[in-house]
C-alpha positions as CSV (number, residue, x, y, z in Angstrom):
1,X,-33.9,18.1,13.0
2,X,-34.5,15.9,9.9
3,X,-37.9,14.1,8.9
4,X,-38.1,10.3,8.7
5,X,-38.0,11.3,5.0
6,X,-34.9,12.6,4.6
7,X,-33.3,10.5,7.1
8,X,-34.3,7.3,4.5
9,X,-32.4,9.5,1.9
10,X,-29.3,9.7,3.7
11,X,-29.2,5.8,4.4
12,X,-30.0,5.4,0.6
13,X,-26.8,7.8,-0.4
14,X,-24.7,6.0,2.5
15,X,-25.2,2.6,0.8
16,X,-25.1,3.3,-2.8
17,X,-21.2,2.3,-4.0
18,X,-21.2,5.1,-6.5
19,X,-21.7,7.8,-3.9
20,X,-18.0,6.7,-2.2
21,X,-15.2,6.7,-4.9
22,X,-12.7,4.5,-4.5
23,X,-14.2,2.8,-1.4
24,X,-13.2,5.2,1.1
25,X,-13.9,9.1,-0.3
26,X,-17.5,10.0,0.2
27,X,-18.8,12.4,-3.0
28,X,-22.2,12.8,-3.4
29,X,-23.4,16.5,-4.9
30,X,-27.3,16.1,-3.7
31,X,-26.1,15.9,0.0
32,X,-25.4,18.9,1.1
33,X,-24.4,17.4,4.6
34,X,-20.4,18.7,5.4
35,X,-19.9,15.6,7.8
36,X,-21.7,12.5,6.6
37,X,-20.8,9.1,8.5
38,X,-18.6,7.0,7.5
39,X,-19.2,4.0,5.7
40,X,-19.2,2.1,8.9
41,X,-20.9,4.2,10.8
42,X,-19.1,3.7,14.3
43,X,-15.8,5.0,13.0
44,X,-16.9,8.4,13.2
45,X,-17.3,11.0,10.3
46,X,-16.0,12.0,6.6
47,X,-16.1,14.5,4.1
48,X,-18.4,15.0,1.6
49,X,-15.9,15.8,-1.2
50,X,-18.5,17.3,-3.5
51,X,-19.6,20.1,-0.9
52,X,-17.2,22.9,-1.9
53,X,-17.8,23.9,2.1
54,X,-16.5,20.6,3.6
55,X,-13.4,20.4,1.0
56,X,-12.5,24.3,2.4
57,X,-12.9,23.0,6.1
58,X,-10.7,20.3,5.7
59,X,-7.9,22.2,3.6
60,X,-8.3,24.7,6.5
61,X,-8.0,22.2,8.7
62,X,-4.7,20.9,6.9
63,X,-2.9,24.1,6.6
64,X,-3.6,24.4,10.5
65,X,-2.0,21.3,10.8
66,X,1.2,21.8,8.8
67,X,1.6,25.4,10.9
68,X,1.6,24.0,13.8
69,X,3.7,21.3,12.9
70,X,6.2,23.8,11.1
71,X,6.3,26.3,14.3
72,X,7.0,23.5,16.6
């Protein structure tokens, strides 16, 4: 569960321009959150390309992907 405190933090990170590179790539090495939300917020979730963790996940995720799509 996260304070009030750290919940202001997030919302601060989520709106500062310099924390998403190129408009769309979310990078921000203080969060150490794996899934933040997307810039808008009802689209769902992103990586935080600065969290070594999230960038293994989602080349996991991708090799998954091109198995599958190579055994079928």
């Amino acid at each position: 569960m996260t304070s009030e405190a750290d919940r202001k933090k997030y919302q601060e990170w989520h709106a500062d321009p310099q924390n998403w590179k190129l408009g769309i790539f979310y990078y921000n090495k203080e969060d150490k959150r794996i899934l933040p939300p997307k810039r808008i917020g009802w689209m769902g979730w992103t990586i935080n390309f600065a969290n070594p963790w999230s960038v293994l996940i989602f080349v996991f995720l991708l090799l998954i992907i091109a198995i599958l799509t190579m055994a079928f």
